[in-house]
C-alpha positions as CSV (number, residue, x, y, z in Angstrom):
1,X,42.4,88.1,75.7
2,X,45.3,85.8,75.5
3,X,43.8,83.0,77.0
4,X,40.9,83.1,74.7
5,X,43.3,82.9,71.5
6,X,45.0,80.0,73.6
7,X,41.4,78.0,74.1
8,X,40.4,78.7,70.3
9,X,44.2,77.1,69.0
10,X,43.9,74.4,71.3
11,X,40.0,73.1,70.2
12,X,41.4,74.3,66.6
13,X,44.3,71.8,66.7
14,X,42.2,69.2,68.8
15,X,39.4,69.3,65.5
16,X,42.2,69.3,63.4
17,X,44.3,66.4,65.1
18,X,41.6,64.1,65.4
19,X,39.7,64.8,62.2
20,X,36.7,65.1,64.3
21,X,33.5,65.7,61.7
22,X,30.8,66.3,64.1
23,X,30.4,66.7,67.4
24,X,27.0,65.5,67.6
25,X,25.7,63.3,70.4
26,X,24.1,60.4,70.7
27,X,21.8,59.9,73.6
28,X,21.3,55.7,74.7
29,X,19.5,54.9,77.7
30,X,21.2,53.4,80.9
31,X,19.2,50.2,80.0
32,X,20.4,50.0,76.4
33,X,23.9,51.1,77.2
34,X,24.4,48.3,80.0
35,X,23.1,45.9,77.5
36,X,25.3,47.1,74.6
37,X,28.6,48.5,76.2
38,X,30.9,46.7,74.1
39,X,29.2,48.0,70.9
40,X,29.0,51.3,72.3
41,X,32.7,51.5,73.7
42,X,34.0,50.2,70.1
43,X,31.6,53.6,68.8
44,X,33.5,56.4,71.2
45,X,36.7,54.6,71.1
46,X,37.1,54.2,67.1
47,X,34.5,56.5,65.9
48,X,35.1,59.2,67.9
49,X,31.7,59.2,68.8
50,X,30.0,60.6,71.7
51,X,27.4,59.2,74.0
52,X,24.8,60.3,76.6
53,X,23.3,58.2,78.9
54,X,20.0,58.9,79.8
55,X,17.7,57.4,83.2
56,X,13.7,58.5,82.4
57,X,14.8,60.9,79.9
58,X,17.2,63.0,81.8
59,X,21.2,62.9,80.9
60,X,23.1,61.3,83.8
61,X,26.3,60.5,82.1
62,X,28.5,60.7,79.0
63,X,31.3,58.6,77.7
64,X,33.3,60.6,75.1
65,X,36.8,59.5,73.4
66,X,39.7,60.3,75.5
67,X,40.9,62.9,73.1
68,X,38.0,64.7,74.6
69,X,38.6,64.1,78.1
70,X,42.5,65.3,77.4
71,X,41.5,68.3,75.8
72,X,38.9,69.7,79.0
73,X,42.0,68.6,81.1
74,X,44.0,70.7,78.8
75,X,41.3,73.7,78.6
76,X,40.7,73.3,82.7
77,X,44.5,73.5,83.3
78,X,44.5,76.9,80.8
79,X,41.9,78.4,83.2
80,X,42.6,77.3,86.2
81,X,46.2,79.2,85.4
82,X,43.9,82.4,84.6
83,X,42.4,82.3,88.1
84,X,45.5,82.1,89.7
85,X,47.3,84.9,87.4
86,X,44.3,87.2,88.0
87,X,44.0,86.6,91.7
88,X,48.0,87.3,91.7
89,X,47.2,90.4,90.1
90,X,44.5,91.5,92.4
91,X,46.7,90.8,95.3
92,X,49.2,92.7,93.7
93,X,47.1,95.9,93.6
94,X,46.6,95.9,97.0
95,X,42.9,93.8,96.5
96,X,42.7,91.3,99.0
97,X,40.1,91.2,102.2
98,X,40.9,89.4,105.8
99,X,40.2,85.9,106.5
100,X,37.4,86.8,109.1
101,X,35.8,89.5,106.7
102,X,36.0,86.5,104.0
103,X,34.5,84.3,106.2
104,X,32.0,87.0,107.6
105,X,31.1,87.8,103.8
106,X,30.3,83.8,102.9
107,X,28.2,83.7,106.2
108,X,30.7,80.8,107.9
C-alpha cells in the first residue's frame, strides 16, 4: 500500500511541478515528424507537449519532455525496489524453489 501512496505523491508533485495542463497526445507521422523535427522538438521541449509517431497508422514511437522520461525512471526505480522487497520477503518465509526446478518450471 505504501508504494502506491508513493506513485500517486510522486505523479502529484510531477503535475504540480511542471504545471502540466493535459496530458494529451498528439500523434504526427514518421514522414511529417522527419520533415518538421525542429518545430516538433521546440513543441515537447517548451510546451510540454507530447508526440506519437505513427508508420501506416500504427504508434512506433514517442518523444515526450524529459520531465516525463525522469518521472518513469523515478516510478520504475519505486517498483523495481518493490520486487526486490517482496522477493526478500518471500525468501524470508522460507519461499524460494531450486535452480533446476526453476529452470525445469520455465522449460530451459
Amino acid at each position: 500500500m505504501l508504494y502506491g501512496f508513493v506513485l500517486y505523491k510522486m505523479y502529484n508533485t510531477y503535475l504540480i511541478r511542471f504545471q502540466l495542463r493535459s496530458t494529451e497526445m498528439t500523434d504526427i507521422t514518421a514522414a511529417d515528424a522527419r520533415k518538421n523535427l525542429s518545430e516538433i522538438l521546440n513543441r515537447v521541449a517548451y510546451s510540454k507537449e507530447r508526440v506519437v509517431l505513427t508508420r501506416h497508422g500504427t504508434q512506433i514511437a514517442a518523444i515526450v519532455p524529459l520531465e516525463d522520461l525522469d518521472l518513469l525512471t523515478q516510478l520504475h526505480t519505486v517498483v523495481e525496489r518493490r520486487d526486490i522487497d517482496d522477493a526478500i520477503a518471500e525468501s524470508e518465509r522460507g519461499k524460494t524453489i531450486t535452480w533446476l526446478d526453476l529452470k525445469r518450471e520455465l522449460g530451459l
